[in-house]
N, C-alpha and C positions, 0 to 999 in steps of 0.2 A: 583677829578672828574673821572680822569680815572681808578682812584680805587673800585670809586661807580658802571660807569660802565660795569667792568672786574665781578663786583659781582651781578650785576643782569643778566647778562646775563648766568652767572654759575646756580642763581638761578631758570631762564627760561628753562634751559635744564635740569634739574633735575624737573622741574614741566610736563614739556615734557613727559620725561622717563618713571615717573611716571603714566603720563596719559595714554602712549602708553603701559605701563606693566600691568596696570588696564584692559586696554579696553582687552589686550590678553587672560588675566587671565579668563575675566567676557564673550568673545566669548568660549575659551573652554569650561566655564561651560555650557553655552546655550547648545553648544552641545553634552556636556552628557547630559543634562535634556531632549533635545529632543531624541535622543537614548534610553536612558531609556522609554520614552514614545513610540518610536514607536514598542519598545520591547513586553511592552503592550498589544499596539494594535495587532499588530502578534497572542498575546495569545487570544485575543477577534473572529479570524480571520479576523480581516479588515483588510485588506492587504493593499487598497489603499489610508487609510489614514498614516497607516505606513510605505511607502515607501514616502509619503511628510516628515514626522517626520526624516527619513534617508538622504535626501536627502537633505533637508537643515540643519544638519549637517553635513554632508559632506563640503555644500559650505562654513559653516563657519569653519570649522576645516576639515582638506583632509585628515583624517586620515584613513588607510585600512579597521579598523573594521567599518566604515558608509560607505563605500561602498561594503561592503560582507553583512552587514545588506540588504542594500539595492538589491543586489543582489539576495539574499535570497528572500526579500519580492516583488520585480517582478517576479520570477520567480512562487510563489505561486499565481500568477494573471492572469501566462500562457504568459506573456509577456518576451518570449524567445531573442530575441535582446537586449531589455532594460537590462534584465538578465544579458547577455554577456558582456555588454559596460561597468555594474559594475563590476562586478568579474574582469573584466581586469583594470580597475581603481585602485582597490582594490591590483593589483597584482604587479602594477607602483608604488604603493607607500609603498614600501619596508616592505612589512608584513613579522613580525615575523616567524619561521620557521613552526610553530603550524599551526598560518592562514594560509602560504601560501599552508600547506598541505589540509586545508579545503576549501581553494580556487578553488586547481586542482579538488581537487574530486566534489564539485559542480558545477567543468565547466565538468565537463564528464559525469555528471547525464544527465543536460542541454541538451549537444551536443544529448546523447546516446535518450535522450524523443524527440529530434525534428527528428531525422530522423527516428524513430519508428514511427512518423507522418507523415514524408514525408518534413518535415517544413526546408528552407534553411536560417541557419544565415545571418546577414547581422549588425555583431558586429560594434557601432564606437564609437565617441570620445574619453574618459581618456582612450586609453591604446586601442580603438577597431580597426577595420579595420580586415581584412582577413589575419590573421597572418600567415597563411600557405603558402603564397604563397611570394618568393625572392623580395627584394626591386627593383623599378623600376627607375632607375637612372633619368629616364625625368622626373617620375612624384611622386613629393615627397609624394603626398597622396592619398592612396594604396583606398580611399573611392571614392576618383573625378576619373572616367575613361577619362577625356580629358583634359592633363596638360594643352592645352591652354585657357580653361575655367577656372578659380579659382573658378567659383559659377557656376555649374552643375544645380541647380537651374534657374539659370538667361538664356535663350536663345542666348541673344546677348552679346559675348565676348565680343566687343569694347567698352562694360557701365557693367563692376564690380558691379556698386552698383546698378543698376535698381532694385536688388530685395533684399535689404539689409536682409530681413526676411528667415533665410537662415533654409529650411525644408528640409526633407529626400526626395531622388530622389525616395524612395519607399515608401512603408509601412511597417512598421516595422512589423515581425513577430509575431505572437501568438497565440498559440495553446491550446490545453487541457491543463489546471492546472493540478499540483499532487492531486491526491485524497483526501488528508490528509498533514497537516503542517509537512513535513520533519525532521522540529527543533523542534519538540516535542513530546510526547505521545501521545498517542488518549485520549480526553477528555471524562469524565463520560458522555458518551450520547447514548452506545453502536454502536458507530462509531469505530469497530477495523480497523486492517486489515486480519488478519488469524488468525485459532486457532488452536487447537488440544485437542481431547477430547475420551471419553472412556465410555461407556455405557453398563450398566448390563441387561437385561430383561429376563424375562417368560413371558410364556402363553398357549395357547391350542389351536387347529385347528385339521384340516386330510391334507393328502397331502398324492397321490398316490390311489390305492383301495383299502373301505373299510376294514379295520382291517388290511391291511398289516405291519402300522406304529402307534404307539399309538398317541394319543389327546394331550401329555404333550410336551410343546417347552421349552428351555432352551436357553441362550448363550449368547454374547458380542458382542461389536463393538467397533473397532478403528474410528475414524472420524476426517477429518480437514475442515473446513472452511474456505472461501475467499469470502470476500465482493464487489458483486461487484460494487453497486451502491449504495454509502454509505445513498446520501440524501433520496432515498427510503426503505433502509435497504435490498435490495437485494441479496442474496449471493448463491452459491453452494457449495456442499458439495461432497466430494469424499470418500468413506467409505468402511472396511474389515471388516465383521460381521460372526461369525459363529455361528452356529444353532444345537442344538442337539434333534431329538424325539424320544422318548421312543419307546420299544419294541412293537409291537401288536401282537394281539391274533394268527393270523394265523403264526407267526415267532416260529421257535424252536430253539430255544436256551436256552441255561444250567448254561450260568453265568451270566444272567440277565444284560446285558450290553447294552449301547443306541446302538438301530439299524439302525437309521438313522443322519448319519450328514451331514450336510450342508454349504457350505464357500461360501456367495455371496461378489463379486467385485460391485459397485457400484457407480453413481454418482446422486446426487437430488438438486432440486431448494428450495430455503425458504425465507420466508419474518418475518421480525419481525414485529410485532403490538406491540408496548409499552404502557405501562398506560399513558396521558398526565400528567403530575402532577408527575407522579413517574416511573423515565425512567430505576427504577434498576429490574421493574418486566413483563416481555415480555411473549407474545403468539405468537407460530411459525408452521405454517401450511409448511407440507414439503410434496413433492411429488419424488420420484426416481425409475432409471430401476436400473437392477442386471443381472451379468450372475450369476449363480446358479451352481456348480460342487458337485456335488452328491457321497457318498459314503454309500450304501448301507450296514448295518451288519458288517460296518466299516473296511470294506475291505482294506486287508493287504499285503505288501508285502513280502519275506522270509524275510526278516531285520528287519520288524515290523513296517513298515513307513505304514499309511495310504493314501490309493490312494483312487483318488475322479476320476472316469473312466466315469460319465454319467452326461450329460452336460441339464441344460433346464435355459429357463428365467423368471426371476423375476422383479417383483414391488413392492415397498414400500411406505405406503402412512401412515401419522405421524403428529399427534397434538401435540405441546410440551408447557410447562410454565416453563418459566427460570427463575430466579431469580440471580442476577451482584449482587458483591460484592467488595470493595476492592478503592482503591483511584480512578483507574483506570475503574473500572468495568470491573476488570478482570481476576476474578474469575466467574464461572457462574456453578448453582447449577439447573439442569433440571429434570422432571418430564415429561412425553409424554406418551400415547398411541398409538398404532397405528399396520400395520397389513402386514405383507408378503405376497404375492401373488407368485404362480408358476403356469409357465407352464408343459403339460406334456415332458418329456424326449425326446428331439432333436437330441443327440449325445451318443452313447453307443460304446463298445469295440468292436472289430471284430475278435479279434483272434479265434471264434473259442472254446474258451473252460471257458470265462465268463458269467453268466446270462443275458440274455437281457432284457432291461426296462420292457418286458409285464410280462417275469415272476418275476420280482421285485416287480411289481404294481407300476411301474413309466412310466408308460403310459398314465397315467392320473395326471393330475396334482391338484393341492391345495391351502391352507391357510391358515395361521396361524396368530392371533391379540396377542398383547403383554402390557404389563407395564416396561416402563424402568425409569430406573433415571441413573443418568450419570454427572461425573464433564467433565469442558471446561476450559482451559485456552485463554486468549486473548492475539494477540500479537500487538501492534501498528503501525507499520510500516512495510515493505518488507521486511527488515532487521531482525526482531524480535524487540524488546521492546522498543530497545534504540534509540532515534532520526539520522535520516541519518548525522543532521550535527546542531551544536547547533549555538547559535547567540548570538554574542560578546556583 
């Protein structure tokens, strides 16, 4: 009998074991299955069904990478606190040397966006609380400012539990979200975030008086873009364009060389209109001022450097059709017309022994329309292309 049992009860705890090694086994998997999904969702941007999908993997398995998930996906929700209490949860539970690097750096994006806000953490539970500041020997938690209260919540110290429902003595912080999902590339919707790009044109105009300068324009442009508001596609653009026109009739000169060139500094506004249906082909109406530095008959110095001595301002106004290529849509192939405006000459030399603007014929000022095409690269992120930080 007592051999029977010695042996059911061996068999009991091996049915046990067994149960208890199942149930562990089949809670991790739950919480990769939910990870994976709120992975997902992240991609979809729904942030806050993906930080429930992190969140309760976390509670069934505490592992660092469901709380830097989650981490992550508060903090694309602007929920700068919530933010913080993972990443630091995330950082208590012994993350590998890799996470704990992608940890620090996404608490110092955090930190560095709320006070660029004005916004004050107010980190807690796994791991939160005001770490910066020395342990308080009365009061073991650095979150309650009156150790003799244990529920800061509760008014009346002498009843603990009056308010067992224990809520933030504040409100939790939350500011502007990032613009764009940090863990990944800007998706095909021409939502970058900068670019840089290169533009050929001609065309024809006057600029200056009658016949001083010829009809023919020429020249290029450097340009970068910054998006600023990505759900309306708004962006500026800051640009180095130089401008060559031909010689005119009243010029003498023997080696037939451009006589007039031009280097405007510039910045301009633009909106993108996309097709509904097909978001790789845009129309962009742009508007920009310019200073404008002038060098007449390409005036030189004994070294042979060309000096630009006579200063006036400029506007730039520009229709363009772009065309996105590429996984990304980020490549972009443009076509635009559009037309340089001058004023006449503001700023001239005074030494004394240079032409001044009136006998140049930049006294009067001008215009010139153009045909450009021009490629653009796109970049995704602040960083350039590559995600600020990716998710486990």
């Amino acid at each position: 009998m007592t051999n029977l049992t010695s042996i059911a009860a061996v068999a009991a705890s091996l049915v046990c074991a067994t149960a208890l090694t199942a149930s562990a086994q089949s809670q991790a998997e739950i919480a990769s299955k939910l990870n994976d999904e709120g992975k997902a969702l992240m991609y979809e941007g729904k942030y806050a069904e993906a930080s429930a999908k992190f969140r309760d993997a976390g509670a069934r398995v505490p592992e660092p990478k469901y709380f830097f998930n989650l981490c992550t996906s508060n903090y694309q929700q602007g929920k700068f606190d919530e933010a913080i209490t993972a990443c630091n949860a995330a950082d208590k539970h012994s993350p590998s040397p890799e996470l704990a690097g992608k940890i620090a750096k996404l608490v110092e994006r955090i930190k560095g966006d709320a006070k660029a806000q004005n916004i004050e953490l107010h980190p807690t539970g796994g791991g939160g609380g005001n770490t910066d500041l020395p342990p308080d020997p009365n009061n073991p938690d650095p979150n309650n400012p009156d150790p003799n209260n244990p529920n800061p919540n509760n008014p009346d110290p002498n009843n603990p539990n009056a308010n067992p429902n224990l809520n933030p003595a504040y409100t939790p912080a939350v500011g502007r979200p990032p613009q764009q999902g940090l863990f990944k590339g800007t998706t095909a919707d021409n939502q970058y975030s900068w670019t840089l790009g290169v533009d050929l044109y001609g065309g024809g105009g006057t600029i200056g008086q009658p016949d001083f300068y010829g009809n023919t324009a020429v020249g290029f442009r450097i340009k970068g873009d910054y998006l600023l508001r990505r759900a309306q596609r708004i962006g500026a653009q800051i640009y180095l364009q130089a401008t060559s026109f031909a010689q005119g009739e009243d010029q003498m000169s023997t080696d037939g060389v451009l006589d007039l060139s031009i280097v405007d500094i510039g910045v301009a506004g633009y909106k993108h209109f996309c097709l509904r249906g097909y978001e790789r082909l845009c129309l962009t109406p742009l508007a920009g001022i310019q200073l404008a530095l002038m060098s007449p008959a390409n005036e030189q110095l004994s070294s042979g450097e060309t000096v630009f001595n006579y200063s006036a301002l400029g506007a730039r106004l520009e229709v363009g059709a772009h065309y996105a290529f590429g996984s990304r849509f980020e490549h972009v192939l443009g076509v635009a017309v559009g037309m340089n405006l001058y004023s006449a000459v503001f700023s001239e030399p005074t030494d004394g022994f240079s032409a001044t603007a009136m006998e140049l014929g930049l006294d009067r000022g001008g215009a010139a329309g153009y045909l450009s095409v021009g490629y653009t690269y796109r970049f995704s992120t602040p960083l350039g292309s590559s995600p600020f930080v990716t998710l486990e």
